[in-house]
C-alpha positions as CSV (number, residue, x, y, z in Angstrom):
1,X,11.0,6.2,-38.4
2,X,12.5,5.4,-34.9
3,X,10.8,6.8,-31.7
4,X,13.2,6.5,-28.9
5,X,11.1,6.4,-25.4
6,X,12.5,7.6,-22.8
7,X,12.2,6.2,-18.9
8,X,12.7,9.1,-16.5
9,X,14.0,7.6,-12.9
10,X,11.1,9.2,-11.1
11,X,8.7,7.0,-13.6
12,X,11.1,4.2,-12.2
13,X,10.5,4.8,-8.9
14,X,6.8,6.0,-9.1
15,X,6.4,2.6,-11.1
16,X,7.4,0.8,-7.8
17,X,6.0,2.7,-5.3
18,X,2.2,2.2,-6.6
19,X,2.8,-1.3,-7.7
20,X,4.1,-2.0,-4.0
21,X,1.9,-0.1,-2.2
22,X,-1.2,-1.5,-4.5
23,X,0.0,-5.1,-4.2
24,X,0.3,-5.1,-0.4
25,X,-3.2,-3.5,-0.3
26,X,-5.2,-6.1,-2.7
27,X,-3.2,-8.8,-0.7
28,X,-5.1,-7.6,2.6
29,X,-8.4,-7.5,0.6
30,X,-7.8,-10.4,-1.2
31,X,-7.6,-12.2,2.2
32,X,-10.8,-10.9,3.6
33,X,-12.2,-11.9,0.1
34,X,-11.4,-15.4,0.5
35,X,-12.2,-16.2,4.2
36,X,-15.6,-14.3,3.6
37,X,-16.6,-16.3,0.3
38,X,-14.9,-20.0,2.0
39,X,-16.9,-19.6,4.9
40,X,-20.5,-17.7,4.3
41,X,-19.9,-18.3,0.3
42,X,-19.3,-16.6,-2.8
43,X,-22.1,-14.7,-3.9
44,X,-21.9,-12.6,-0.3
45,X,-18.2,-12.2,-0.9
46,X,-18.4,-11.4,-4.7
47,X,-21.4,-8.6,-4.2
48,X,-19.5,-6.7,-1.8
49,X,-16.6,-6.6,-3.3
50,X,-18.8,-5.2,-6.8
51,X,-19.9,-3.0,-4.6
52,X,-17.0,-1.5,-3.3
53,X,-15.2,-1.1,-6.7
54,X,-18.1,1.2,-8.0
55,X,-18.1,3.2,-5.0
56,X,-14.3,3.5,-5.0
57,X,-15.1,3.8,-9.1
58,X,-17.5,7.0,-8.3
59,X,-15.0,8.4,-5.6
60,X,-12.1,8.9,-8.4
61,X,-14.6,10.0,-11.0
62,X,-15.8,13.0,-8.2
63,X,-12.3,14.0,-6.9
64,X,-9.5,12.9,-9.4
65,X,-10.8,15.4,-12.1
66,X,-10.5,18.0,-9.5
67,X,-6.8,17.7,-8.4
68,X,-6.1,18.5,-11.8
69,X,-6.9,22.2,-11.6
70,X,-4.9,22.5,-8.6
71,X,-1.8,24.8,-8.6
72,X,1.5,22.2,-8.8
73,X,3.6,24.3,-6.4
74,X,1.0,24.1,-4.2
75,X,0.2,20.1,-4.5
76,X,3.7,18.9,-4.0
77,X,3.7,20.1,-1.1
78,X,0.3,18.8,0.3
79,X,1.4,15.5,-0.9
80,X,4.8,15.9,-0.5
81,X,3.6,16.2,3.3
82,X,0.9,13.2,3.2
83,X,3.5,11.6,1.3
84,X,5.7,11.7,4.2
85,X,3.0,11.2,7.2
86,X,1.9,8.2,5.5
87,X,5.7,6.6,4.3
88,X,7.1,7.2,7.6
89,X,4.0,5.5,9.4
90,X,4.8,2.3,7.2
91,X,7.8,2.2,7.5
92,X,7.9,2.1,11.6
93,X,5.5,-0.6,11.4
94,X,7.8,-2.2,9.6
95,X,11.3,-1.6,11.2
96,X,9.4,-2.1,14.3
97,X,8.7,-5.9,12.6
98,X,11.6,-6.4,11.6
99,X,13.6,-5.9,14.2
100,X,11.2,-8.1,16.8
101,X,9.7,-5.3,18.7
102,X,6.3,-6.0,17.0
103,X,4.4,-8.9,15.6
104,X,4.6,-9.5,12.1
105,X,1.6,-9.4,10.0
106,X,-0.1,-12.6,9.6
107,X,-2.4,-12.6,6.6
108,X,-2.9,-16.7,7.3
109,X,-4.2,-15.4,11.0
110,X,-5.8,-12.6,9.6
111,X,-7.7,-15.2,7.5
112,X,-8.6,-17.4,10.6
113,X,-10.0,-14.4,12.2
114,X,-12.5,-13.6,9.6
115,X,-13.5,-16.8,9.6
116,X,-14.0,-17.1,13.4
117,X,-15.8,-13.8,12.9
118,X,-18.3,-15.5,10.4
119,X,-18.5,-18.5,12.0
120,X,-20.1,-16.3,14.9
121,X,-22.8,-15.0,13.1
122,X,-23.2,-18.4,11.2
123,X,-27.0,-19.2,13.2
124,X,-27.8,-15.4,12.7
125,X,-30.5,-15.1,9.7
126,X,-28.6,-11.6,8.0
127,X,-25.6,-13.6,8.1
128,X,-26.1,-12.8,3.8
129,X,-25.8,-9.4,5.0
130,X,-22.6,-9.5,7.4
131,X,-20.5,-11.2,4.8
132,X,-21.5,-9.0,2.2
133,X,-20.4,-6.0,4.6
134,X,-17.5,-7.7,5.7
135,X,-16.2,-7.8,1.9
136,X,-17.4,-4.6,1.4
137,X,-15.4,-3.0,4.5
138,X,-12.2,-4.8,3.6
139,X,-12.0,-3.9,-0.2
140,X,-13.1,-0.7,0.2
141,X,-10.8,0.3,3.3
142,X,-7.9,-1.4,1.4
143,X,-9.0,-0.1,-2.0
144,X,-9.4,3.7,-0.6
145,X,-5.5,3.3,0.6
146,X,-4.5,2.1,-3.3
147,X,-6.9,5.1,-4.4
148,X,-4.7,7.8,-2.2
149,X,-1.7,6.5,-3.3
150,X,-2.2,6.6,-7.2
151,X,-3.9,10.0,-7.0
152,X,-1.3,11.9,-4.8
153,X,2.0,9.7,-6.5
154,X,0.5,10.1,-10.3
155,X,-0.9,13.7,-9.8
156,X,1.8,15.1,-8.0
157,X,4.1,13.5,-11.0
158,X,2.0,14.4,-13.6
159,X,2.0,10.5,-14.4
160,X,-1.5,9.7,-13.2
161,X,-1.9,7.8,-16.5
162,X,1.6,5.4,-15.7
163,X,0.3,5.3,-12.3
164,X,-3.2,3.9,-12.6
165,X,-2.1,1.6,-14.9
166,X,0.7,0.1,-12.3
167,X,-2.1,0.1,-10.2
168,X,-4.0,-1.9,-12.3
169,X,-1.5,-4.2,-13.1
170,X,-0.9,-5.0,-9.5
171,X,-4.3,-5.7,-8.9
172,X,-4.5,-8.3,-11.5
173,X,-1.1,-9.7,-10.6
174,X,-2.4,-10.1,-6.9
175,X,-6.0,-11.7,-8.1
176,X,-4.4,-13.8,-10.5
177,X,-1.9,-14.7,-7.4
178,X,-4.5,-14.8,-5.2
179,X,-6.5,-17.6,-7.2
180,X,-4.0,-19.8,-7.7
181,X,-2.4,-19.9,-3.8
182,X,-6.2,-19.0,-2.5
183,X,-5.1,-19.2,1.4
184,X,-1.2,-19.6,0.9
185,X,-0.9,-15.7,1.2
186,X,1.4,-16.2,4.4
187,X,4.7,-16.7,2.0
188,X,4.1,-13.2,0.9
189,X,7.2,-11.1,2.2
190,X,4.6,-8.3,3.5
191,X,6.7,-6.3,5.7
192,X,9.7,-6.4,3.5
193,X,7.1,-4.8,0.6
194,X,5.8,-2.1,3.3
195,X,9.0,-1.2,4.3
196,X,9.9,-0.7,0.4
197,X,6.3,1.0,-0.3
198,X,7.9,3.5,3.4
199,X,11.1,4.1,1.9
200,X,9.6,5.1,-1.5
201,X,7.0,7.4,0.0
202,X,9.2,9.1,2.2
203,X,11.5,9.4,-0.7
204,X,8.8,11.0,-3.1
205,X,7.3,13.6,0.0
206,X,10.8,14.4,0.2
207,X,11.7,15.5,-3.1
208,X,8.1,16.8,-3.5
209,X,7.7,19.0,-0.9
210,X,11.4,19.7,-1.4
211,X,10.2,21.0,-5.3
212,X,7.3,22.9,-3.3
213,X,10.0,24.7,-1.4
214,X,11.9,25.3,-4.8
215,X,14.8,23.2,-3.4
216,X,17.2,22.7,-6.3
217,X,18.1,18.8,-6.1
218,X,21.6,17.8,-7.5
219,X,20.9,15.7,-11.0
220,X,17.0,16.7,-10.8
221,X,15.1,13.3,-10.5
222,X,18.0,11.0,-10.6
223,X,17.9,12.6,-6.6
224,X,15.3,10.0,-5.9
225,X,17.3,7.0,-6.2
226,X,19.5,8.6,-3.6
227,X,17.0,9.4,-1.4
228,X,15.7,6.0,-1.6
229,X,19.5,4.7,-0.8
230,X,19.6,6.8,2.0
231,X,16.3,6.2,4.1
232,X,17.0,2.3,3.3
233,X,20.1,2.5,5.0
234,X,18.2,4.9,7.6
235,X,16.2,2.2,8.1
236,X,18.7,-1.0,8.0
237,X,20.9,1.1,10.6
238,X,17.5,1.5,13.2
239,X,16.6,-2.0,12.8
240,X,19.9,-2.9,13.7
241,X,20.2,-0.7,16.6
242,X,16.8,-2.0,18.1
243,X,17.9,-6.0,18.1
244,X,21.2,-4.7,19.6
245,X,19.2,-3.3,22.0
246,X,16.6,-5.8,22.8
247,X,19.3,-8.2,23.1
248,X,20.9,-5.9,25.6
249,X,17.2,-6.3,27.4
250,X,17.0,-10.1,27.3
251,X,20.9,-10.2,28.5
252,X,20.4,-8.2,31.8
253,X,16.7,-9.7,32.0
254,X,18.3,-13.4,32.2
């Protein structure tokens, strides 16, 4: 006996959206990791970042249990609308990058800076201490952001089980990355992933707030890969527009 499986497009898309917006979240944390455990050692480093997993662990065991018993009219459209607030942040960040108007994200100066930070507190005696809330801070601000965004995309989908397990799959693709590169993170096309992880998250708060609203989308979730067409070229046309611009500005400035 045959059992066809079948891959919805929303599963597609949801698939890339966590593993995207997972893997550009371990890659920040993964650099904080490595500059605190090169520079005040590994023990710091590595207790820290224990420690923020089983708080981040306890978090999801207290509050994902709970979104389950929420209404789902009533949850696509809270997400739908975090969704949006938090797709639409990343991704002017990222047109912003990438079309000059803003520096892009260095994760080989973000490195330097955590180790100037610990080089500071180097003749300190809880310098133990600082690195072991430095690693802390990073992992667990960087691993809240992964824990939002596989709650809200896998909840809202009813795919919490497809999403967690993207999630974890990025994480270990990013470790694994991460040891064998250690501080090479710099060739990592960030802001082209954040502006993917944007396009994807406005797509989803779109269509999910749009399902809230009991908007009937054309082809049902096979929508989403428009949606995801559309703000892409949204966001092409914009970037475009601001180097015209700034051009402009550097023409009548000379």
């Amino acid at each position: 006996m045959i059992v066809a499986a079948t891959v919805s497009t929303s599963d597609v898309v949801l698939v890339g959206a966590v593993f995207l917006a997972c893997a550009v979240e371990m890659v920040e944390a993964l650099t904080i990791v490595l500059a605190v455990g090169h520079t005040r050692g590994w023990r710091s480093a590595l207790e820290g970042t224990g420690a923020a997993v089983l708080v981040l662990g306890a978090l999801v065991a207290a509050i994902g249990p709970a979104l389950v018993h929420v209404p789902l009219s009533a949850l696509r459209l809270v997400v739908g609308g975090i969704l949006l607030i938090f797709g639409l942040q990343w991704l002017r960040k990222a047109i912003l990058r990438a079309a000059g108007l803003k520096a892009l994200h260095d994760e080989d100066e973000a490195y330097r800076e955590v180790v100037a930070e610990m080089q500071a507190v180097a003749t300190r005696p809880d310098r133990d201490r600082v690195a072991f809330v430095m690693a802390f801070k990073g992992v667990f601000l960087e691993g809240l952001e992964v824990v939002v965004a596989v709650l809200t995309l896998g909840v809202s989908a009813h795919r919490l089980g497809l999403a967690s397990l993207t999630a974890a799959v990025a994480i270990l693709v990013v470790g694994g990355v991460g040891l064998i590169v250690a501080r090479q993170l710099s060739n990592v096309p960030e802001n082209l992933m954040k502006m993917g992880v944007g396009v994807m998250l406005v797509s989803f708060g779109t269509f999910w707030t749009g399902e809230a609203l009991r908007v009937r989308w054309p082809g049902s979730d096979a929508i989403l890969l428009a949606l995801v067409a559309f703000y892409a070229l949204i966001s092409a046309a914009m970037i475009s527009s601001l180097r015209r611009g700034e051009s402009r500005s550097l023409e009548v400035a000379s």
